[in-house]
PyMOL Python script that loads the backbone (N, CA, C, O; Angstrom):
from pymol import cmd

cmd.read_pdbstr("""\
ATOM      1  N   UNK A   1       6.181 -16.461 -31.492  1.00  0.00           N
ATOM      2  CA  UNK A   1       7.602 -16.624 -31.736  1.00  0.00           C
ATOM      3  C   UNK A   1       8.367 -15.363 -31.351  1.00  0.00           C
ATOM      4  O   UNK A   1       9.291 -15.452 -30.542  1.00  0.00           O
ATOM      5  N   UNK A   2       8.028 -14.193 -31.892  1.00  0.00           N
ATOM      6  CA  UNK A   2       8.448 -13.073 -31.333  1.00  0.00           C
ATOM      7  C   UNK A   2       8.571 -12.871 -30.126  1.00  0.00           C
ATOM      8  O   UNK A   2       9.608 -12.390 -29.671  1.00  0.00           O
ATOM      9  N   UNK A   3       7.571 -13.188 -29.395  1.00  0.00           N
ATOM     10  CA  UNK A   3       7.208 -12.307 -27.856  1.00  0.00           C
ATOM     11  C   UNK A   3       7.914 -13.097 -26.900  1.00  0.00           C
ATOM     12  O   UNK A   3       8.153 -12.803 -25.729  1.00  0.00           O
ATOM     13  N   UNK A   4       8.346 -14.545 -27.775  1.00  0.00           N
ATOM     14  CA  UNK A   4       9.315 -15.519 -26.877  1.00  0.00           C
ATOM     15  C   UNK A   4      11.095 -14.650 -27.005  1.00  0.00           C
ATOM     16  O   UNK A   4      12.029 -14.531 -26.212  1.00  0.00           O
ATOM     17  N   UNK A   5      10.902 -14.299 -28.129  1.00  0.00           N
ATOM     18  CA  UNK A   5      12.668 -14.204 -28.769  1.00  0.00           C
ATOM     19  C   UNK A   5      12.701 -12.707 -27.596  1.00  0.00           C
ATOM     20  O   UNK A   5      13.660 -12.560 -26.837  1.00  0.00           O
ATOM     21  N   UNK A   6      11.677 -11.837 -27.617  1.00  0.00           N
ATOM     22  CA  UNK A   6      11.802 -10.456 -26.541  1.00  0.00           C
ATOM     23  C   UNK A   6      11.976 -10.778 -25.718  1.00  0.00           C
ATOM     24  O   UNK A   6      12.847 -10.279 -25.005  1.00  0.00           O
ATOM     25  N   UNK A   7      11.103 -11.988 -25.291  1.00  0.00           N
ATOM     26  CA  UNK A   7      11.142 -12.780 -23.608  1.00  0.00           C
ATOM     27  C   UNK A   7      12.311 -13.252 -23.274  1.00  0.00           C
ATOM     28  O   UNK A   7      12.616 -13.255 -22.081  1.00  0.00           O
ATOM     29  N   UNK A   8      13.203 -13.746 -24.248  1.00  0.00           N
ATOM     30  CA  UNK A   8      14.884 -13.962 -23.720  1.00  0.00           C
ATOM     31  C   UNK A   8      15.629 -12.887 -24.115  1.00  0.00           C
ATOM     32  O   UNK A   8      16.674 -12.564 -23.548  1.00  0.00           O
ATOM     33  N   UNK A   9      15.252 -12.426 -24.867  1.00  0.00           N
ATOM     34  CA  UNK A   9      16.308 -10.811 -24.846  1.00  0.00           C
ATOM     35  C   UNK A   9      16.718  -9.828 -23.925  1.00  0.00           C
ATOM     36  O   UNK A   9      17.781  -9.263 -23.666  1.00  0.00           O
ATOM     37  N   UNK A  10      14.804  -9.767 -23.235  1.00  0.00           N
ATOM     38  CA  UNK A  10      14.816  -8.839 -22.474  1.00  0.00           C
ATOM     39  C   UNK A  10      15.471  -8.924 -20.621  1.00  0.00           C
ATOM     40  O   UNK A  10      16.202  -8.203 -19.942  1.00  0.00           O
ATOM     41  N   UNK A  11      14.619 -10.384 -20.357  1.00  0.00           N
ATOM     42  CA  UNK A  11      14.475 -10.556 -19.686  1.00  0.00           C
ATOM     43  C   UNK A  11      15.744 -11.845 -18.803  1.00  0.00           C
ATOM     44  O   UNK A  11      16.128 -12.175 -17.680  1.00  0.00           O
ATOM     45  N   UNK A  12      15.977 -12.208 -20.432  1.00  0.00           N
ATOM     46  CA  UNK A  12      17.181 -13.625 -20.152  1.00  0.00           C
ATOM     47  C   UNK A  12      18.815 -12.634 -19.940  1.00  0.00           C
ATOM     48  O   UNK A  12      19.863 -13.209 -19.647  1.00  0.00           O
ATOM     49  N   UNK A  13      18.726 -11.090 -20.159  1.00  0.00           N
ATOM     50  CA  UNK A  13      19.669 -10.448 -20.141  1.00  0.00           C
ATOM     51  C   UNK A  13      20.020 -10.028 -18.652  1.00  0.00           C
ATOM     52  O   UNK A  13      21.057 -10.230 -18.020  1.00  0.00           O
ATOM     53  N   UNK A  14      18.829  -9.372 -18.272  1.00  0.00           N
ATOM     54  CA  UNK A  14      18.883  -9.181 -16.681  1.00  0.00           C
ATOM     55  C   UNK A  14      19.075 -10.424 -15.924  1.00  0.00           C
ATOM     56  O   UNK A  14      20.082 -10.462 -15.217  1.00  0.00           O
ATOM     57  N   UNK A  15      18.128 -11.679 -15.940  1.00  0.00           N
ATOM     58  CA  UNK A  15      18.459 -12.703 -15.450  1.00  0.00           C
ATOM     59  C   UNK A  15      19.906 -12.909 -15.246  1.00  0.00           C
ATOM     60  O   UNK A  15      20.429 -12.929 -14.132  1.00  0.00           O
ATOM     61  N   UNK A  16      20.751 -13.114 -16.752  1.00  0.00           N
ATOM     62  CA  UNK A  16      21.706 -13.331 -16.462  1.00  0.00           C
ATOM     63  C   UNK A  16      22.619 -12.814 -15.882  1.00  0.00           C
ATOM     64  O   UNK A  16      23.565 -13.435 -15.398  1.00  0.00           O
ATOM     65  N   UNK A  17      22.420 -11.265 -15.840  1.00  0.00           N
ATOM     66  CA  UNK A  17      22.885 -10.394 -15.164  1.00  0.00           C
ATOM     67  C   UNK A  17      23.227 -10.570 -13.745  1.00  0.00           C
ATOM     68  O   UNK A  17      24.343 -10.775 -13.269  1.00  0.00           O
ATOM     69  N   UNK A  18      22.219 -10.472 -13.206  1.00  0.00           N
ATOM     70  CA  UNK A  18      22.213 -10.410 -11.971  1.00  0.00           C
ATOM     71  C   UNK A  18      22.893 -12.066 -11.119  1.00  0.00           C
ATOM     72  O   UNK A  18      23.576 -12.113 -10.096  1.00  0.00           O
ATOM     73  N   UNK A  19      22.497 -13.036 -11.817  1.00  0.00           N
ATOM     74  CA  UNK A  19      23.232 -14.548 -11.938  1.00  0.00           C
ATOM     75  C   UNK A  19      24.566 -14.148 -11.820  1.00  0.00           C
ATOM     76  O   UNK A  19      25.249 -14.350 -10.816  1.00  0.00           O
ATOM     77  N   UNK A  20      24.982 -13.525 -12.937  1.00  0.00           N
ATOM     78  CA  UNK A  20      26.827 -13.293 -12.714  1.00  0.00           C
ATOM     79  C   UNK A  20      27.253 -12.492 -11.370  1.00  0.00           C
ATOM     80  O   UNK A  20      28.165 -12.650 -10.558  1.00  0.00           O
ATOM     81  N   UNK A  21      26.427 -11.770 -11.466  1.00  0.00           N
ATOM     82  CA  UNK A  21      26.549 -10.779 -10.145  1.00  0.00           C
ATOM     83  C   UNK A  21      26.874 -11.895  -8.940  1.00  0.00           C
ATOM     84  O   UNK A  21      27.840 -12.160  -8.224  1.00  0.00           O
ATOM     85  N   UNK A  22      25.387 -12.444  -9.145  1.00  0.00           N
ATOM     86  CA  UNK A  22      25.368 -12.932  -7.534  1.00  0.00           C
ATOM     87  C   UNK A  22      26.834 -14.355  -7.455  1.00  0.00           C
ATOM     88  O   UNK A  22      27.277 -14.996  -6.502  1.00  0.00           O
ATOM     89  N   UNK A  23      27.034 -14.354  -8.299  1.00  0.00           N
ATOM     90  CA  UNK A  23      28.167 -15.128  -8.589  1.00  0.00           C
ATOM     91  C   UNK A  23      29.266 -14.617  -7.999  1.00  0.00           C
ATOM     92  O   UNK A  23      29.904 -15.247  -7.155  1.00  0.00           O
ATOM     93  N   UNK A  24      29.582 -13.386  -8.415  1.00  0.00           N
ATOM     94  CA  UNK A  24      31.067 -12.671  -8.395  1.00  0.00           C
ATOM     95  C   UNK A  24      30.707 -12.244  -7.133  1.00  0.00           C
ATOM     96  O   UNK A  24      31.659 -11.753  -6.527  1.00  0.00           O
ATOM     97  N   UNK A  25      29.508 -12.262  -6.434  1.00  0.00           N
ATOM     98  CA  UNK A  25      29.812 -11.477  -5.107  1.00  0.00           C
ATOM     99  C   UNK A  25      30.084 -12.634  -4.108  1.00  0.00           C
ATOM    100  O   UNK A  25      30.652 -12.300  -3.069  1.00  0.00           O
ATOM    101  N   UNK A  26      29.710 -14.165  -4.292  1.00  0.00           N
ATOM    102  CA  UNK A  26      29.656 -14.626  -3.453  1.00  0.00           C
ATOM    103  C   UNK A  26      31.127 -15.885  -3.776  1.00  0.00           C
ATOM    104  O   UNK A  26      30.996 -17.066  -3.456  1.00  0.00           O
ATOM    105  N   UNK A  27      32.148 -15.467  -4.292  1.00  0.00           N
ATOM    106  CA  UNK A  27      33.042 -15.859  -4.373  1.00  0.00           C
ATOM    107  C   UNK A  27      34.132 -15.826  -2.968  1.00  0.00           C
ATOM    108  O   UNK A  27      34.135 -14.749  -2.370  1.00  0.00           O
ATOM    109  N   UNK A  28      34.945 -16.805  -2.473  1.00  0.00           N
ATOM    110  CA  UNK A  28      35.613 -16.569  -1.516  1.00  0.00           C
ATOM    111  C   UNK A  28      36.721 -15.201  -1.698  1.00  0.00           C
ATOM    112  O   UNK A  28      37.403 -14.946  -0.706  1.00  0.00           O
ATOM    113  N   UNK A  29      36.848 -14.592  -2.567  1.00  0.00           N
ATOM    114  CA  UNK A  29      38.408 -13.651  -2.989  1.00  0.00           C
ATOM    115  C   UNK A  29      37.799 -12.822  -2.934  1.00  0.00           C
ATOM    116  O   UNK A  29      38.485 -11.865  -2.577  1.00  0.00           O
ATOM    117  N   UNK A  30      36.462 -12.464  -3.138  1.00  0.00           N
ATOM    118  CA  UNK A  30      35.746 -11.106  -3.286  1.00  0.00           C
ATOM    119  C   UNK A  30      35.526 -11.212  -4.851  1.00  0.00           C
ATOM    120  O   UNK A  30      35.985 -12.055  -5.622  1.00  0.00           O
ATOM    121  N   UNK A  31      34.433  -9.780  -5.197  1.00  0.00           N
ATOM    122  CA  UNK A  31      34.031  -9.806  -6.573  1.00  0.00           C
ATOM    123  C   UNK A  31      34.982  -9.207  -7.248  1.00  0.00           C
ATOM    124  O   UNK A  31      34.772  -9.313  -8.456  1.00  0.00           O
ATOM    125  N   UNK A  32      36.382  -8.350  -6.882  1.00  0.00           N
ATOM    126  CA  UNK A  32      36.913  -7.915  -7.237  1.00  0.00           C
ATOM    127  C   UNK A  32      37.795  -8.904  -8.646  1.00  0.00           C
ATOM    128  O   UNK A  32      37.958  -8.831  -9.864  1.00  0.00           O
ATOM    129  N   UNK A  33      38.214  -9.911  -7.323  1.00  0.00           N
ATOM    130  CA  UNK A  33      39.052 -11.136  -8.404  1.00  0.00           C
ATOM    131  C   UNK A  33      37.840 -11.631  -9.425  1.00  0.00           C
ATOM    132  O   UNK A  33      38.045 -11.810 -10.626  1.00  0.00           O
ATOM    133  N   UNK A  34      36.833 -11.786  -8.931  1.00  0.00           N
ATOM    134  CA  UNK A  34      35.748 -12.714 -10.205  1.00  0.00           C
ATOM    135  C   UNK A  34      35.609 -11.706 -11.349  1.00  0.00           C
ATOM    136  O   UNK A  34      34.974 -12.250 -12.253  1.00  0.00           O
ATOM    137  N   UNK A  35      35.814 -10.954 -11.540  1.00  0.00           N
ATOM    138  CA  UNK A  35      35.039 -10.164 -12.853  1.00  0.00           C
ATOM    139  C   UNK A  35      35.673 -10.398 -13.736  1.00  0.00           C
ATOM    140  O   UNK A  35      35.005 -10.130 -14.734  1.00  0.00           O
ATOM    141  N   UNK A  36      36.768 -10.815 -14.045  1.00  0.00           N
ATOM    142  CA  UNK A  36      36.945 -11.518 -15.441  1.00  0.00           C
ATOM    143  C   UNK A  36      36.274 -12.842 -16.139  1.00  0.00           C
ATOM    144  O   UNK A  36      35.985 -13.010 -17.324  1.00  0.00           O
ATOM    145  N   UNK A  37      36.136 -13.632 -15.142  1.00  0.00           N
ATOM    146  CA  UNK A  37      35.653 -14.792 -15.387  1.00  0.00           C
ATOM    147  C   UNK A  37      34.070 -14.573 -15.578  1.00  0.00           C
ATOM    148  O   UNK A  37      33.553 -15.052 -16.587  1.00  0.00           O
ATOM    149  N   UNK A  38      33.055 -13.673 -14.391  1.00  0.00           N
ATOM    150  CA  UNK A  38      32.338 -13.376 -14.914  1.00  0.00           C
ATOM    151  C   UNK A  38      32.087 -12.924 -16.341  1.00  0.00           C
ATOM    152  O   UNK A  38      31.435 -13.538 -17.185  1.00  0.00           O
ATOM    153  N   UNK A  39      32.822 -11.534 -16.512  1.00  0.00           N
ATOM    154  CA  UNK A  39      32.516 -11.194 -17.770  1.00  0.00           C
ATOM    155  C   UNK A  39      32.257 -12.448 -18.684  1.00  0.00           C
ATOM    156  O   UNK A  39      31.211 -12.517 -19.329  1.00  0.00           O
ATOM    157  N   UNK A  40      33.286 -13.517 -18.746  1.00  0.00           N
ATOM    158  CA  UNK A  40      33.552 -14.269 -19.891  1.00  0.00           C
ATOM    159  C   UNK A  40      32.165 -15.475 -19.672  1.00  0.00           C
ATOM    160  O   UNK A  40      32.075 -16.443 -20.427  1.00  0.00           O
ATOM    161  N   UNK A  41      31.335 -15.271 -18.739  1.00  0.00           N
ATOM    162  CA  UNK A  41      30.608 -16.463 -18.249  1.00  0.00           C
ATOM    163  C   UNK A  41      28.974 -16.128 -18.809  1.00  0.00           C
ATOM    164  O   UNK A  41      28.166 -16.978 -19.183  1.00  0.00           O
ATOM    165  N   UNK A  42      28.759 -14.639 -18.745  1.00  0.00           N
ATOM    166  CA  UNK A  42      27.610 -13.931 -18.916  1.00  0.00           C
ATOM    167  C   UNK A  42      26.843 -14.307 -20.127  1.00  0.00           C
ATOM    168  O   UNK A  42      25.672 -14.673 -20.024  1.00  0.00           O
ATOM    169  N   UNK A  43      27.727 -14.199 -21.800  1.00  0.00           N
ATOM    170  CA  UNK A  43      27.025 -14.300 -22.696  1.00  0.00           C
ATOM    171  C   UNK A  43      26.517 -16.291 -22.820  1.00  0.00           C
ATOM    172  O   UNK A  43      25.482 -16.816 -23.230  1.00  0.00           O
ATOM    173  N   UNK A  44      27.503 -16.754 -22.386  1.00  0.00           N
ATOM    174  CA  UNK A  44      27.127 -17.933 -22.236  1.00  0.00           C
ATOM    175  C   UNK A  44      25.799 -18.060 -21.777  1.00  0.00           C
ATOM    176  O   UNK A  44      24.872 -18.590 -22.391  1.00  0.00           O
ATOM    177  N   UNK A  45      25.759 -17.441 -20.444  1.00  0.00           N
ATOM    178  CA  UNK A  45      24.437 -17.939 -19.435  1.00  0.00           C
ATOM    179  C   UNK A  45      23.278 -16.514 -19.835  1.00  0.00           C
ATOM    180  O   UNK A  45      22.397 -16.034 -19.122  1.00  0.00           O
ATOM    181  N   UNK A  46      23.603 -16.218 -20.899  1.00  0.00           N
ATOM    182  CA  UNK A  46      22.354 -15.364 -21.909  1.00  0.00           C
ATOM    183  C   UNK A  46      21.782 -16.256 -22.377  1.00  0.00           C
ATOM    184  O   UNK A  46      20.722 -16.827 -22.121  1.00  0.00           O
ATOM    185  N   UNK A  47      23.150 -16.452 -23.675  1.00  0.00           N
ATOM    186  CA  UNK A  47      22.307 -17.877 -24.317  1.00  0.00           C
ATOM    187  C   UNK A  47      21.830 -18.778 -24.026  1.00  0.00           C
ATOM    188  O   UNK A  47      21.199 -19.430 -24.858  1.00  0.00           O
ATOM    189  N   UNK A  48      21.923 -19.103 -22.958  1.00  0.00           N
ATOM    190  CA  UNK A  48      21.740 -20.440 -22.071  1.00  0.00           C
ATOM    191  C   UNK A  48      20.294 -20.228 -22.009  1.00  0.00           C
ATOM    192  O   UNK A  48      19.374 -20.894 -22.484  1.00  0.00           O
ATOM    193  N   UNK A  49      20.300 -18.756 -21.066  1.00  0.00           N
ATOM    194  CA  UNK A  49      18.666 -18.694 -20.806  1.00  0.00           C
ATOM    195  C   UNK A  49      17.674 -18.211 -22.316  1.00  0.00           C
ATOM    196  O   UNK A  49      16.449 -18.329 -22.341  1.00  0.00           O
ATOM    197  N   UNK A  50      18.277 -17.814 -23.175  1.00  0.00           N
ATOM    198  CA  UNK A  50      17.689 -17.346 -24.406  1.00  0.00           C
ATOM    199  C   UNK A  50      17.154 -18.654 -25.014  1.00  0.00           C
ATOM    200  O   UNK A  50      16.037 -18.490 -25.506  1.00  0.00           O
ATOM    201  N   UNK A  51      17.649 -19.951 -25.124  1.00  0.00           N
ATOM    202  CA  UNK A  51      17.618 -21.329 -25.673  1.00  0.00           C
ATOM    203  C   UNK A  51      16.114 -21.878 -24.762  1.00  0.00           C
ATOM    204  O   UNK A  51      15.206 -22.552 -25.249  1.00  0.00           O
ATOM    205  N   UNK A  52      16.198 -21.348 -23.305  1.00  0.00           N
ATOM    206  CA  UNK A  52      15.257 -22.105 -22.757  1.00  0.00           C
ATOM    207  C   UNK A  52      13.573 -21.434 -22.553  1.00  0.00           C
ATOM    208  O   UNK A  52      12.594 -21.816 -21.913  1.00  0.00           O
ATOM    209  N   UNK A  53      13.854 -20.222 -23.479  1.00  0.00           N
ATOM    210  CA  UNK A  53      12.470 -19.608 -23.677  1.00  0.00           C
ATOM    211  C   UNK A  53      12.037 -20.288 -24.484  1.00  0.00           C
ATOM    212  O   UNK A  53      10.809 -20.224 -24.534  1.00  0.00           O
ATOM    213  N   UNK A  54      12.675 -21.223 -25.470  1.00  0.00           N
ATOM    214  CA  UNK A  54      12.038 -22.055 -27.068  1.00  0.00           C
ATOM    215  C   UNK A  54      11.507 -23.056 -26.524  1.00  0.00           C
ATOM    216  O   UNK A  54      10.627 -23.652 -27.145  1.00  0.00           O
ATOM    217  N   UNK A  55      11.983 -23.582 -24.975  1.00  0.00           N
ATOM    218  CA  UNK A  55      11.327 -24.952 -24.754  1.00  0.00           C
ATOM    219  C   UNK A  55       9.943 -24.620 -24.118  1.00  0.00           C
ATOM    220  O   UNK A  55       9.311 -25.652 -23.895  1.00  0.00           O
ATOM    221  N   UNK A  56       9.270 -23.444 -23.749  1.00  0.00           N
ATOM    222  CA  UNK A  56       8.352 -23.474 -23.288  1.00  0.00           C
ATOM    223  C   UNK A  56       7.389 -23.530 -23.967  1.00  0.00           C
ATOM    224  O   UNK A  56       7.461 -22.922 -25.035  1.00  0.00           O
ATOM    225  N   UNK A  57       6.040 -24.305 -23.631  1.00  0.00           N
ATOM    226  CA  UNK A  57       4.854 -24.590 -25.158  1.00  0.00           C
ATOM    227  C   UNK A  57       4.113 -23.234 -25.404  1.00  0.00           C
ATOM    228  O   UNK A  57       3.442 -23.210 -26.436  1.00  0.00           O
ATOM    229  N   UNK A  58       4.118 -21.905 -24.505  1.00  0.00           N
ATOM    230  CA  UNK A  58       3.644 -21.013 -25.231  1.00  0.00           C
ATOM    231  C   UNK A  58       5.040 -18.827 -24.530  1.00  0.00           C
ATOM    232  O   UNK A  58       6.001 -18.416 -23.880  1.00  0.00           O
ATOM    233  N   UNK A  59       4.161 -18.534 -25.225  1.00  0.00           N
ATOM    234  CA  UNK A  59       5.118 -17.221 -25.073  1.00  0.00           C
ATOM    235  C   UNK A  59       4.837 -16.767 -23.167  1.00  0.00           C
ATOM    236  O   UNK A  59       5.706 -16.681 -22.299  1.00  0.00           O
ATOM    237  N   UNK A  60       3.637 -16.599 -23.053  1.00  0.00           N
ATOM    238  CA  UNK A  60       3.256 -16.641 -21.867  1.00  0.00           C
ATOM    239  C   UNK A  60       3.720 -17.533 -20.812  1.00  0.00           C
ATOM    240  O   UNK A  60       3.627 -17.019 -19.698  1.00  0.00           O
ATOM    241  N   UNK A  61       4.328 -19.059 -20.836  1.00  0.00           N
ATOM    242  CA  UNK A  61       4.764 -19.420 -20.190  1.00  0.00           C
ATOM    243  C   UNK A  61       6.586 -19.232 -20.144  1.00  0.00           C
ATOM    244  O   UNK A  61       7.475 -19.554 -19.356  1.00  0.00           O
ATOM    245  N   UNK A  62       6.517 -18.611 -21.310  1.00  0.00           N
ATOM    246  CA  UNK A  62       8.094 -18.208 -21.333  1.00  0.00           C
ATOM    247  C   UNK A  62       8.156 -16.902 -20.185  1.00  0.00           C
ATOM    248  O   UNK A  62       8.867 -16.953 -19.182  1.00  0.00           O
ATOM    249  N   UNK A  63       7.249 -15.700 -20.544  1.00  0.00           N
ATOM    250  CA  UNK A  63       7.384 -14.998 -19.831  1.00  0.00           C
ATOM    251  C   UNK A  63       7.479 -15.180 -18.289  1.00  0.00           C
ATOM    252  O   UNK A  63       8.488 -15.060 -17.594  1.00  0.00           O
ATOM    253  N   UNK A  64       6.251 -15.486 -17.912  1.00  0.00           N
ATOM    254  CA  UNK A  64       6.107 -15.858 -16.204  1.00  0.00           C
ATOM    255  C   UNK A  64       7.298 -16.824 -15.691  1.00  0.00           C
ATOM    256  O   UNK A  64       7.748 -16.589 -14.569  1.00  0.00           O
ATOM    257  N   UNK A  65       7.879 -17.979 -16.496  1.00  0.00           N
ATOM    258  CA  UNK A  65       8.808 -18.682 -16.239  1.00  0.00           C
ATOM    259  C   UNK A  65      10.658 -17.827 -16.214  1.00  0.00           C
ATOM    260  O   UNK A  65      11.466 -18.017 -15.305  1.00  0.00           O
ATOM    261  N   UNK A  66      10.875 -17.065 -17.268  1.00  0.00           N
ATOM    262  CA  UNK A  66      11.688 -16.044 -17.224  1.00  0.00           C
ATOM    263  C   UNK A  66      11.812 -14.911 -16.778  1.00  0.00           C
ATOM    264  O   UNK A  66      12.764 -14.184 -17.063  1.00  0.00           O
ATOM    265  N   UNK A  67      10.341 -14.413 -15.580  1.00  0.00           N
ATOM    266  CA  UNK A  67       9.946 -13.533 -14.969  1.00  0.00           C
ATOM    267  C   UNK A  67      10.408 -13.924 -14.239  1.00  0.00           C
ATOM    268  O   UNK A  67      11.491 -13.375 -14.037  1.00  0.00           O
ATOM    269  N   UNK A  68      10.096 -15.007 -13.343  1.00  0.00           N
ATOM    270  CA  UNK A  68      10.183 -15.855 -11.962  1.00  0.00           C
ATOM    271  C   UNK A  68      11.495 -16.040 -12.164  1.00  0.00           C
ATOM    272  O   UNK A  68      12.147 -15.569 -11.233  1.00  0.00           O
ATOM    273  N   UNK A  69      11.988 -16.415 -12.799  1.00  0.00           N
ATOM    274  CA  UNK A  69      13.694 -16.713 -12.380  1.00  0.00           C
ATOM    275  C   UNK A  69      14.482 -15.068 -12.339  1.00  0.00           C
ATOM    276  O   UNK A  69      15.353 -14.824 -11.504  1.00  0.00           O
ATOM    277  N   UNK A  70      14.077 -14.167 -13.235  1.00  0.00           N
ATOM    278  CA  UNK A  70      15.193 -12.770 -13.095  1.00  0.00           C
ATOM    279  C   UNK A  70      15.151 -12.391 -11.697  1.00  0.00           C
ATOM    280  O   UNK A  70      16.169 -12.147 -11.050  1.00  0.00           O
ATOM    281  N   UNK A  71      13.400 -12.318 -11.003  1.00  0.00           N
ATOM    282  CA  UNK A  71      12.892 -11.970  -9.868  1.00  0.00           C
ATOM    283  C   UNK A  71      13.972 -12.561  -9.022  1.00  0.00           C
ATOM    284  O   UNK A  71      14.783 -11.959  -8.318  1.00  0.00           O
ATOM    285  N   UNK A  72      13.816 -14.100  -9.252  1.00  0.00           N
ATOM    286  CA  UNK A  72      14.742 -15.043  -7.884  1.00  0.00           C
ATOM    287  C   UNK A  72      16.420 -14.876  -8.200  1.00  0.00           C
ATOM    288  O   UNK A  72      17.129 -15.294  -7.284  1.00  0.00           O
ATOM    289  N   UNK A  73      17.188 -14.274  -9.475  1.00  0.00           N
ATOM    290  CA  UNK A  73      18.070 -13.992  -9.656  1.00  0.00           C
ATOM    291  C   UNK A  73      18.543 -12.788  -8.808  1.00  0.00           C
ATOM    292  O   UNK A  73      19.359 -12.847  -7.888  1.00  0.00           O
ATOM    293  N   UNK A  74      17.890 -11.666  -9.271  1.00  0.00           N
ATOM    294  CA  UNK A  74      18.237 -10.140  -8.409  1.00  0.00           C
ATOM    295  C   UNK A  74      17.844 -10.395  -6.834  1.00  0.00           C
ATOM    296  O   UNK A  74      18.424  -9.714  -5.989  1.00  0.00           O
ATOM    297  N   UNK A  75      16.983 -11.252  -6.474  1.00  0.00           N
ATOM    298  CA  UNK A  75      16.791 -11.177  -4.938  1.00  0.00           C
ATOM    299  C   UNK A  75      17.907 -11.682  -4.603  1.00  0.00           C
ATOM    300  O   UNK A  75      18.719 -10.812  -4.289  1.00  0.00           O
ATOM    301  N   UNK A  76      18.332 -12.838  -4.531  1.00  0.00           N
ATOM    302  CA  UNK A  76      19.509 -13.657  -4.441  1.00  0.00           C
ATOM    303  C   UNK A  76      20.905 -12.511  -5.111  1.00  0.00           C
ATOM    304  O   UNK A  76      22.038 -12.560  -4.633  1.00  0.00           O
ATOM    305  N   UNK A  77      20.707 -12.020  -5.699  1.00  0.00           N
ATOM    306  CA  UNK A  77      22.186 -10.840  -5.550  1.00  0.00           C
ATOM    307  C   UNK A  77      21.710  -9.542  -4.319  1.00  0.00           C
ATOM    308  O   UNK A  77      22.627  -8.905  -3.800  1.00  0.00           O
ATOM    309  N   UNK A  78      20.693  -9.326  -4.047  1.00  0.00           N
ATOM    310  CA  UNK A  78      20.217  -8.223  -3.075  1.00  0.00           C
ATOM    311  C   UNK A  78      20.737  -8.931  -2.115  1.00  0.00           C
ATOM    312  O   UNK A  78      21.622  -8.454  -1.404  1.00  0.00           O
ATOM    313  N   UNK A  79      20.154 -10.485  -1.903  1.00  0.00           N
ATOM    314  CA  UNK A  79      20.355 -11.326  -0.427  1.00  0.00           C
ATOM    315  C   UNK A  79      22.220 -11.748  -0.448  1.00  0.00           C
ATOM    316  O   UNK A  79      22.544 -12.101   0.686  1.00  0.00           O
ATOM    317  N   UNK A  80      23.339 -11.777  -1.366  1.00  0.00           N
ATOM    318  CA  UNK A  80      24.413 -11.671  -1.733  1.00  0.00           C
ATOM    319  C   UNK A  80      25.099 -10.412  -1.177  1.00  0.00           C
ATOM    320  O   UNK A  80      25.962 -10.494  -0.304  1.00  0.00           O
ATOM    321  N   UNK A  81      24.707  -9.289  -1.687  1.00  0.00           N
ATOM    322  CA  UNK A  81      25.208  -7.925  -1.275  1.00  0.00           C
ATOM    323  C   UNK A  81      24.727  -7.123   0.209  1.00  0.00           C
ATOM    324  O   UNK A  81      25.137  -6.124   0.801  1.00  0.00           O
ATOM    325  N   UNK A  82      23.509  -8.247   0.486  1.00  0.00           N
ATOM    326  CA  UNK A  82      23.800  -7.720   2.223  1.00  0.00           C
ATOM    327  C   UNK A  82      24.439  -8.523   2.956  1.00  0.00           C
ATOM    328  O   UNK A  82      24.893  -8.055   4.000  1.00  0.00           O
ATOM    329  N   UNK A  83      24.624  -9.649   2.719  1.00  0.00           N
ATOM    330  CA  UNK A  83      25.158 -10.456   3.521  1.00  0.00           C
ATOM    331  C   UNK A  83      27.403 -10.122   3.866  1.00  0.00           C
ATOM    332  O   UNK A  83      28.178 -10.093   4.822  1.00  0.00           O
ATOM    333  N   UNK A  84      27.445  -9.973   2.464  1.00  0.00           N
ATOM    334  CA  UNK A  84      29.061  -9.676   2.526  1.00  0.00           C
ATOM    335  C   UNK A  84      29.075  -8.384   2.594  1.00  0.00           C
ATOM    336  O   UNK A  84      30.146  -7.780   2.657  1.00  0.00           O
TER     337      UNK A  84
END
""", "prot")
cmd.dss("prot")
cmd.show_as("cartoon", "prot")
cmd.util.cbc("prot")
cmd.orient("prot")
């Protein structure tokens, strides 16, 4: 139960992180105009991902499953910030 609740803390934070990011960068106005809306979008899509560490049947699949998405989150803002 614990190592799930760390597993979205830790990891559902960066995820989401970088999610908003790649969001605000790939907006038509630039990221400049998105960062409000980001800001206001982030804790949502925390919780969002914090909720979906409980559905996994063990902590370990929370991890590797919330591993694999932060991974494909920050690449996808790396692949965002070279492109524009």
């Amino acid at each position: 139960m614990w190592s799930r609740t760390f597993a979205g803390l830790v990891l559902g934070f960066f995820a989401a992180m970088a999610l908003c990011a790649t969001l605000a960068y790939l907006t038509p106005a630039g990221w400049q105009s998105a960062v409000i809306p980001v800001i206001a979008l982030f804790p949502l899509l925390w919780l969002g991902l914090f909720a979906v560490v409980y559905a996994s049947r063990t902590a370990t699949r929370a991890w590797v499953g919330l591993g694999a998405t932060t991974l494909v989150a920050w690449a996808a803002l790396l692949l965002a910030r070279a492109v524009w």
